[in-house]
C-alpha positions in Angstrom: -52.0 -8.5 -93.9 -49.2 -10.8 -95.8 -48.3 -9.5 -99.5 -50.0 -12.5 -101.2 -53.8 -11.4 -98.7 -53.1 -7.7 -100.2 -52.5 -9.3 -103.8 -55.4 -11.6 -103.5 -57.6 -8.5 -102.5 -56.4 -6.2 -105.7 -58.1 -9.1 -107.4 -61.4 -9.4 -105.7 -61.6 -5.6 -106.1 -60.4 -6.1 -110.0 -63.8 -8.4 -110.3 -66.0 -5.8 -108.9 -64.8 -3.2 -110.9 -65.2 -5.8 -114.1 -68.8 -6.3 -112.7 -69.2 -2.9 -112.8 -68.0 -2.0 -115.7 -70.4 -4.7 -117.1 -67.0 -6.3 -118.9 -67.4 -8.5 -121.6 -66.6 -12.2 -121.0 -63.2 -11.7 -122.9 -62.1 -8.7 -120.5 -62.5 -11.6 -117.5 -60.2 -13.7 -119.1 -57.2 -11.1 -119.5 -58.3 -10.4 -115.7 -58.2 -14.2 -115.0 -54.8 -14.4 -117.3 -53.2 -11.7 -115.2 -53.4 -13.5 -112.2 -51.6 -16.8 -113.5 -48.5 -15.0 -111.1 -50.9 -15.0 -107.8 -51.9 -18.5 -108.8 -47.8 -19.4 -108.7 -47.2 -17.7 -105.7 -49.8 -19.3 -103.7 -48.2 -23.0 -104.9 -45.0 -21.7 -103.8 -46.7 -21.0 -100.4 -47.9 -24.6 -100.2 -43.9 -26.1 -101.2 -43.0 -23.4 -98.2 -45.7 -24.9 -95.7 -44.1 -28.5 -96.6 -40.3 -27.1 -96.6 -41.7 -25.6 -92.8 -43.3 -28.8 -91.8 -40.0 -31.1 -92.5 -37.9 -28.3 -90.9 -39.8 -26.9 -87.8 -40.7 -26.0 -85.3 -43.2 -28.4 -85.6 -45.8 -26.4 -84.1 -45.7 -23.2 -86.6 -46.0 -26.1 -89.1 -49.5 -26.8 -87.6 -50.4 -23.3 -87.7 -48.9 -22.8 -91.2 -51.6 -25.4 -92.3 -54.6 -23.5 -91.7 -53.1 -20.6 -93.3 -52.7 -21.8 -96.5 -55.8 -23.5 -96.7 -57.6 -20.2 -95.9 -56.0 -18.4 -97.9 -56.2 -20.9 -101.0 -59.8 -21.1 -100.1 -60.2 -17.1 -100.9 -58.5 -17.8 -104.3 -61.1 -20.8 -105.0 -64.0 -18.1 -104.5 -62.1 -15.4 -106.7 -61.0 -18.5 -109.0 -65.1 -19.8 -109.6 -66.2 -16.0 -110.2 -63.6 -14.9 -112.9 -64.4 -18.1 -114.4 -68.4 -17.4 -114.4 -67.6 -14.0 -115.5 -69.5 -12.2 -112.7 -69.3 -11.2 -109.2 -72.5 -11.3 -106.8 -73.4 -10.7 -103.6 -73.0 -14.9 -102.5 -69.4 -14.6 -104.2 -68.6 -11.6 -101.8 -70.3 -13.1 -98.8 -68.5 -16.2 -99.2 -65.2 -14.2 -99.9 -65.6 -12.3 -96.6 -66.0 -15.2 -94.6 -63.2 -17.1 -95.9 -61.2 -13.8 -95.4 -62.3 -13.6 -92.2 -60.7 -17.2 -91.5 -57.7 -16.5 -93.5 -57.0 -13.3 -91.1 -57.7 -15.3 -88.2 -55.3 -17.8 -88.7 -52.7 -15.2 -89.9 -53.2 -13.9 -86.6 -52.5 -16.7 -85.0 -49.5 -18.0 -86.6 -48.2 -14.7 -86.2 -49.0 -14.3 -82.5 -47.3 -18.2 -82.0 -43.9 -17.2 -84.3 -43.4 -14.3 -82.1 -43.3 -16.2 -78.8 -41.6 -19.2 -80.3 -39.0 -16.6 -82.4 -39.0 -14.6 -79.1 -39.5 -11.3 -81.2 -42.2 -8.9 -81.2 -44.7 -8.3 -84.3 
């Protein structure tokens, strides 16, 4: 799992405790605040992607796409729940899915940079 996964999954876990904590709509907000430094991170990712896509190898840029939109896709589902001030089972359903992907497609880059890198994850 990449730092900014792990970071991205303190959060989701973050929402379920706020969920069951019952949290009042002003305790999601400082959550939602405190992640303003994920939220700059993962558009750092994207400039990366870009800088990765101009540079090469042009076919770890292809992979790299997927990647980030997985991954951005988690933080749209954590994104609309911290707004709506709750956590349910479709948010965490949809989460895991998307998670899944991300993972997936992790995976895959990694396994690709390895052979193209010649090193071994």
């Amino acid at each position: 799992m990449c730092e900014i996964e792990r970071d991205i999954e303190f959060f989701m876990l973050k929402l379920v405790r706020l969920k069951a904590e019952q949290a009042s709509p002003e305790t999601w907000l400082e959550a939602f605040d405190d992640s303003t430094a994920l939220s700059d991170r993962l558009k750092e990712l994207k400039v990366q992607s870009t800088d990765l896509l101009l540079a090469g190898p042009a076919e770890l840029a292809l992979l790299a796409g997927p990647v980030i939109t997985a991954i951005n896709e988690e933080w749209e589902v954590l994104t609309v729940a911290g707004i709506g001030f709750r956590w349910e089972d479709a948010d965490e359903e949809k989460y895991q899915q998307v998670r899944a992907a991300a993972g997936e497609a992790i995976s895959a880059l990694g396994a690709r940079a390895s052979v193209i890198l010649n090193v071994e994850l």
